[in-house]
MARBA-3410 file (N, C-alpha, C, O; in Angstrom, 1 decimal):
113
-84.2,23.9,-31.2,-85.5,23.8,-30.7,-86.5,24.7,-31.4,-87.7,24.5,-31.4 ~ -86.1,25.5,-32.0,-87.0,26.7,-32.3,-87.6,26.1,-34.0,-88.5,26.9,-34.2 ~ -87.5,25.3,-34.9,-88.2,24.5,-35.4,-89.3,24.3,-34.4,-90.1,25.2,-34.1 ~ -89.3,22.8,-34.0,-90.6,22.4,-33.2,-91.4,23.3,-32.9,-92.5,23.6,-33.2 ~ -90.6,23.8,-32.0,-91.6,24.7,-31.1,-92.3,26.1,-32.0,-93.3,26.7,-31.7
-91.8,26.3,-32.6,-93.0,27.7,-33.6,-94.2,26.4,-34.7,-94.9,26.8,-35.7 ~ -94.3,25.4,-34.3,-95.1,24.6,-34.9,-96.3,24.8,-34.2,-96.0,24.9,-33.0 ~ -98.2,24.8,-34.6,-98.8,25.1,-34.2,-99.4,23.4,-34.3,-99.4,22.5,-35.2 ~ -100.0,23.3,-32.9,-101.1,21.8,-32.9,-102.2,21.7,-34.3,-103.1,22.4,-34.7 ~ -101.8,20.4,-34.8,-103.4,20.3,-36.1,-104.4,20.0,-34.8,-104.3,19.8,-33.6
-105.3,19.9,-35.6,-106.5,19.3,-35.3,-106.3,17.6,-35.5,-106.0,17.0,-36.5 ~ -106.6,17.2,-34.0,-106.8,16.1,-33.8,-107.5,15.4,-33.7,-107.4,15.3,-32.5 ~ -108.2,14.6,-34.0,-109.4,13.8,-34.1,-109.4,12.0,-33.3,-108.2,11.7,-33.1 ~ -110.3,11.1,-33.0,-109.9,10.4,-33.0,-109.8,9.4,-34.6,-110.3,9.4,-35.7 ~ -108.9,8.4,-33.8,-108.9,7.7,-35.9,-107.5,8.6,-36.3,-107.2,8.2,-37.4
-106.5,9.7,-35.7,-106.1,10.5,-36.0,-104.2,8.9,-35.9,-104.2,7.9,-35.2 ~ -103.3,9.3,-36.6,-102.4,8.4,-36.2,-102.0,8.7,-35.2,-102.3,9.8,-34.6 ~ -101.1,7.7,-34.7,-100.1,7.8,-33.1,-99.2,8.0,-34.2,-99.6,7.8,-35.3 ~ -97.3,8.6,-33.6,-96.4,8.7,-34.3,-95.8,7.0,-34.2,-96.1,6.2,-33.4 ~ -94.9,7.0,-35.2,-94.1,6.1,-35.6,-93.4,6.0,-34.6,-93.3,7.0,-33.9
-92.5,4.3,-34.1,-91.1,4.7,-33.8,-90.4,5.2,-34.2,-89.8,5.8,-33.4 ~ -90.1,5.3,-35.6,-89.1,6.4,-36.4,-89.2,7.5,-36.5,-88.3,8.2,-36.9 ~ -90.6,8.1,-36.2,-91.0,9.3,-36.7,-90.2,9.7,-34.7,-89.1,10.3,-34.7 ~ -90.7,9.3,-33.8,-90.7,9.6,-32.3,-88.4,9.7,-32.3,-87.6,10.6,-32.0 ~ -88.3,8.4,-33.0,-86.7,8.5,-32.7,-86.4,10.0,-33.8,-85.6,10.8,-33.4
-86.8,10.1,-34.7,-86.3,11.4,-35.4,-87.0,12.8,-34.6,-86.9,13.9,-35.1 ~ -87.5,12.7,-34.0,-87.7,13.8,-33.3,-87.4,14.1,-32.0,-87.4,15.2,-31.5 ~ -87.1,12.9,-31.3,-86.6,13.1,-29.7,-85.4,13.7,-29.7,-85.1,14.2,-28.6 ~ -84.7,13.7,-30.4,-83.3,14.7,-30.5,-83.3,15.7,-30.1,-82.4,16.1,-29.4 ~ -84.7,16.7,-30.8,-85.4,18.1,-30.7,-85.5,18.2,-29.2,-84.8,19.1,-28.6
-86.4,17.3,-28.7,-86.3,17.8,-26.9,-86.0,16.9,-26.2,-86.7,16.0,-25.7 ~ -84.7,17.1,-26.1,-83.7,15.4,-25.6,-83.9,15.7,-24.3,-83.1,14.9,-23.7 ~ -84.7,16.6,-23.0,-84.5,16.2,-21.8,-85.6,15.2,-21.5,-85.7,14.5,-20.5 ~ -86.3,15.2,-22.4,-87.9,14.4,-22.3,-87.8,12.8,-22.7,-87.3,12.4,-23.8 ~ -88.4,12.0,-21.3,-88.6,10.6,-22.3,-89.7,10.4,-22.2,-90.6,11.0,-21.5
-89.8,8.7,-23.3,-91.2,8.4,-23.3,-91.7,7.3,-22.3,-91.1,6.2,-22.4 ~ -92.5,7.4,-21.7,-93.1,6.2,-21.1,-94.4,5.9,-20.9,-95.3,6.7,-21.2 ~ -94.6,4.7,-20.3,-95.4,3.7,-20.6,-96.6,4.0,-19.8,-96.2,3.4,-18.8 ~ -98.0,4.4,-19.4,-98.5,4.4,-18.3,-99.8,3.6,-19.2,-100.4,4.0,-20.2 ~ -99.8,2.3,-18.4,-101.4,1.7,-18.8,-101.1,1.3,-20.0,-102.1,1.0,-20.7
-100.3,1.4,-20.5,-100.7,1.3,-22.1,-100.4,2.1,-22.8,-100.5,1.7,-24.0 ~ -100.1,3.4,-22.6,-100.5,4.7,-23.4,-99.4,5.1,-23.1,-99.0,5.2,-22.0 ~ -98.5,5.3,-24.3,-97.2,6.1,-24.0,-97.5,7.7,-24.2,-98.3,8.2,-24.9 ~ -96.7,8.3,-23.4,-96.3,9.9,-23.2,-95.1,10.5,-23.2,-94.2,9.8,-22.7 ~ -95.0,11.3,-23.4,-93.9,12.6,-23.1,-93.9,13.1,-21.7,-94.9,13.8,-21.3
-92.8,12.8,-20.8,-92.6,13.3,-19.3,-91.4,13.9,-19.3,-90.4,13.5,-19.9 ~ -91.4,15.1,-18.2,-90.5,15.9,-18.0,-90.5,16.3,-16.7,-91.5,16.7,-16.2 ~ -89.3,16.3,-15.8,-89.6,17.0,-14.8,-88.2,18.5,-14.8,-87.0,18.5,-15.0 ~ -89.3,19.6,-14.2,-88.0,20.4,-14.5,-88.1,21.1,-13.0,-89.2,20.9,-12.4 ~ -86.8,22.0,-12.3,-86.8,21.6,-11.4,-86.6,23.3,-11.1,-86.2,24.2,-11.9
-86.9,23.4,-10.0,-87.0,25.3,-9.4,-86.3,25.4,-8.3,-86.3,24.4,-7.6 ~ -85.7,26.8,-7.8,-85.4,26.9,-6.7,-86.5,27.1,-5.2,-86.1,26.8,-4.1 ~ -87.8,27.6,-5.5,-88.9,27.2,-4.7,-90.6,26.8,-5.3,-90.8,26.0,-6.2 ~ -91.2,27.4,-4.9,-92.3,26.7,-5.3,-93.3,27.8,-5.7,-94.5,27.6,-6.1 ~ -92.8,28.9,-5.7,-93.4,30.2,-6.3,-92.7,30.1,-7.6,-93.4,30.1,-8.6
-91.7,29.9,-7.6,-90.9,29.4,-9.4,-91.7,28.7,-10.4,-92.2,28.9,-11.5 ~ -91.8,27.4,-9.4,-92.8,26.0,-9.7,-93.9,26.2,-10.1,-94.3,25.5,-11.0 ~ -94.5,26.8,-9.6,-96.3,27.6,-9.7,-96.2,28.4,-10.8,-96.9,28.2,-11.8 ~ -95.5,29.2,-11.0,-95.4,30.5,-12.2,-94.8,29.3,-13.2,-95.9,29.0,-13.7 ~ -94.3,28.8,-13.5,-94.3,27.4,-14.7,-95.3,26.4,-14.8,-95.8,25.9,-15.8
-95.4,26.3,-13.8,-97.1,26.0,-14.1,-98.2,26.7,-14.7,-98.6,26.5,-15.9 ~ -98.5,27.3,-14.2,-99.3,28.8,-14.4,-99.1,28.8,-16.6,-99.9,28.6,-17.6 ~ -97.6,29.0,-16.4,-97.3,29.5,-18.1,-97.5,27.8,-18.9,-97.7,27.7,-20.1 ~ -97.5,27.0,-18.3,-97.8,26.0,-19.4,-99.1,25.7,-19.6,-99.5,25.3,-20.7 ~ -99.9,25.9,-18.6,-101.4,26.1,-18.6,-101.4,27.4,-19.8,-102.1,27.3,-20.9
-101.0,27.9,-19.6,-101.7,29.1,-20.5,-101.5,28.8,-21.6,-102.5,29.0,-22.3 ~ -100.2,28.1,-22.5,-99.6,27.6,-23.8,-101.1,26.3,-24.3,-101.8,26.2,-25.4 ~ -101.1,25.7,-23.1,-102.1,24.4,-23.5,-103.5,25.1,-23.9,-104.0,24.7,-25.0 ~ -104.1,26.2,-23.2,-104.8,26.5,-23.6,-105.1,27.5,-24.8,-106.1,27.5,-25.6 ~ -104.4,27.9,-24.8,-103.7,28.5,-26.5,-103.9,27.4,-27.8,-104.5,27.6,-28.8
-103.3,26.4,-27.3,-103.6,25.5,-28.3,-104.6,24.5,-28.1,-104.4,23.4,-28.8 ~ -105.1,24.5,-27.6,-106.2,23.9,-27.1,-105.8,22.0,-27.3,-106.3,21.1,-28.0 ~ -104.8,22.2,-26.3,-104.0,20.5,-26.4,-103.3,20.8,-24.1,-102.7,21.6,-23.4 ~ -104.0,19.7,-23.9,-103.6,19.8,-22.3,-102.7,18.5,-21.8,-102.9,17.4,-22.2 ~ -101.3,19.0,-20.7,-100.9,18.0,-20.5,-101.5,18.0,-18.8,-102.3,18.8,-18.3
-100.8,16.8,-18.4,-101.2,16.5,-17.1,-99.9,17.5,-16.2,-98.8,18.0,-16.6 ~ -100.5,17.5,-15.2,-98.7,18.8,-14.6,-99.1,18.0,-13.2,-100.1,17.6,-12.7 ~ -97.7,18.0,-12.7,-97.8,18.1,-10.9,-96.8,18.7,-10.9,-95.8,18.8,-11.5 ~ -97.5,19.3,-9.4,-96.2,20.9,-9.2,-95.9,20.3,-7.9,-96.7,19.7,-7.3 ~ -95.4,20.4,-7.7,-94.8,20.2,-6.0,-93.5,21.4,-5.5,-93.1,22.1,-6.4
-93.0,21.6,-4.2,-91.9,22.6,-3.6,-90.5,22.0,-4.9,-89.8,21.0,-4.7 ~ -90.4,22.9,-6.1,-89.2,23.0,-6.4,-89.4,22.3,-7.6,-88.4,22.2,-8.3 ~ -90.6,21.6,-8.1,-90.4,20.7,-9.5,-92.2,21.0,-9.8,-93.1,21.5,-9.1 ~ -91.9,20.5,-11.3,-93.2,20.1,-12.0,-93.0,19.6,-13.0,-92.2,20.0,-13.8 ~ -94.0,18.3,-13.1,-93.6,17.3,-14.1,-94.8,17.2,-15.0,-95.9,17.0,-14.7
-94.5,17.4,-16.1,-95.1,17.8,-17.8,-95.5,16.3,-17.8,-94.7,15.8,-17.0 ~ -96.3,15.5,-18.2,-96.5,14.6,-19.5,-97.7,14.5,-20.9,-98.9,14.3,-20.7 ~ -97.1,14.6,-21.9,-98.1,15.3,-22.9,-98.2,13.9,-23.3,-97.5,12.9,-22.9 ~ -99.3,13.8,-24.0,-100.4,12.2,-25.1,-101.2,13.3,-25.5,-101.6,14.4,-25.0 ~ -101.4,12.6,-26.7,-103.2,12.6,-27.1,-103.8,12.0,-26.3,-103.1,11.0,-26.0
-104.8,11.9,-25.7,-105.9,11.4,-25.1,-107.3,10.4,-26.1,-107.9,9.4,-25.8 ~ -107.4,11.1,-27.3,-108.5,10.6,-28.2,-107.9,9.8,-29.4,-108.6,9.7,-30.4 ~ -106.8,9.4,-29.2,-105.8,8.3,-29.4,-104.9,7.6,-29.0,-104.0,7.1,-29.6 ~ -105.5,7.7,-27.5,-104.4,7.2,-26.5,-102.9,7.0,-27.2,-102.8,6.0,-27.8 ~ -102.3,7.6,-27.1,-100.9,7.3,-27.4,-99.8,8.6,-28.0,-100.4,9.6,-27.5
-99.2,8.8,-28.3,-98.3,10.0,-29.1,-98.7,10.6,-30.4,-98.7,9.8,-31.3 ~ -99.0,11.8,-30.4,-99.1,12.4,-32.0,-98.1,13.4,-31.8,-97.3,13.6,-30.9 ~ -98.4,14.1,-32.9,-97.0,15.0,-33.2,-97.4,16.2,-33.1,-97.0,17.1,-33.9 ~ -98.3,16.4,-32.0,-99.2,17.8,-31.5,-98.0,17.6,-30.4,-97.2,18.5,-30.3 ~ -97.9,16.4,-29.6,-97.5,16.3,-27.9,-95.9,16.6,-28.1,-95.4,16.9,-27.1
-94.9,16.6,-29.3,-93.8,16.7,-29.5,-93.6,18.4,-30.1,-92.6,18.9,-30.4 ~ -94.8,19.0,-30.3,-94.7,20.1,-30.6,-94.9,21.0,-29.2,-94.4,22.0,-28.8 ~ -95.6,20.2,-28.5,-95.7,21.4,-27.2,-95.0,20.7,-25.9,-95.3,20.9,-24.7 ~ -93.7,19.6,-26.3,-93.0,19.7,-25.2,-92.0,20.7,-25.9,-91.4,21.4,-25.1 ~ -91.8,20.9,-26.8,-90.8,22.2,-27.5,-90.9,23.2,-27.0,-90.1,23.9,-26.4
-92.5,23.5,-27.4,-93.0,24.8,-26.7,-92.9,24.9,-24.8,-92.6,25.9,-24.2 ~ -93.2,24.2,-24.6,-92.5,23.7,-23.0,-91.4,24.0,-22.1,-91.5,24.6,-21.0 ~ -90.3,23.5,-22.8,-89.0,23.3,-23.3,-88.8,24.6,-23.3,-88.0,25.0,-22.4 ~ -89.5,25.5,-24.0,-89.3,27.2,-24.7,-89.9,27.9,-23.2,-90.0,29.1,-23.4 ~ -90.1,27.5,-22.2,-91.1,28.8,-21.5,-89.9,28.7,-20.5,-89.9,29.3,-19.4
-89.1,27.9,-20.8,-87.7,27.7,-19.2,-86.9,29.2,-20.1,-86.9,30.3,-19.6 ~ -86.5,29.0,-21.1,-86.1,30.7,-21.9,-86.5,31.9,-21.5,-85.7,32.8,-21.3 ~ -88.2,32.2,-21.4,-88.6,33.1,-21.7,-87.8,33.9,-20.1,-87.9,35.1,-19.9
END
C-alpha cells in the first residue's frame, strides 16, 4: 500500500481524464477492500470500515477530513454507531481519476496510524 498512498493528488481540472478499465483493474489490487460503484452514472470508490463504537467512528472521520483537506480532494463520509463509509470520485469529471485511488490508499493508511 505504501506506494499509492505516499502519492500526492495532481491538480485536477475539468476536461481532466476518468481512469481506464485497465488502468482501475491495475490498481484495485493496491486497495482490494474497496469497490467501485455505480451511483447515477458516476462511478466511485466505496468503503465501509467498521469500529467498536462511535467515538472510534467519529475520530476516523475526524482524520479523513483532515487528509481530504490536506489535499484539497473531498470524499463523501457517513459515520454512523460503529461504521463509516468513504466514497471518493472526482466531482468535475464525474467519474474516477487517479487522485480518488490515491486517497483511498491514504484512507486505507489512517486504520494503521
Amino acid at each position: 500500500m505504501s506506494g499509492m498512498s505516499e502519492n500526492k493528488c495532481e491538480p485536477c481540472r475539468e476536461g481532466s481524464s476518468q481512469v481506464t478499465e485497465k488502468e482501475m483493474q491495475d490498481i484495485l489490487p493496491q486497495i482490494p477492500e474497496w469497490e467501485i460503484v455505480d451511483v447515477e452514472g458516476i462511478k466511485r470508490l466505496k468503503r465501509t470500515f467498521f469500529f467498536d463504537d462511535f467515538a472510534k467512528a467519529l475520530n476516523f472521520t475526524n482524520r479523513v477530513g483532515a487528509i481530504a483537506e490536506e489535499e484539497g480532494h473531498h470524499p463523501e463520509i457517513i459515520t454512523g454507531w460503529g461504521k463509516v463509509t468513504v466514497s471518493w470520485w472526482t466531482h468535475k469529471i464525474k467519474g474516477l481519476h487517479v487522485n480518488d485511488f490515491v486517497m483511498a490508499a491514504k484512507t486505507d493508511g489512517l486504520i494503521w496510524d
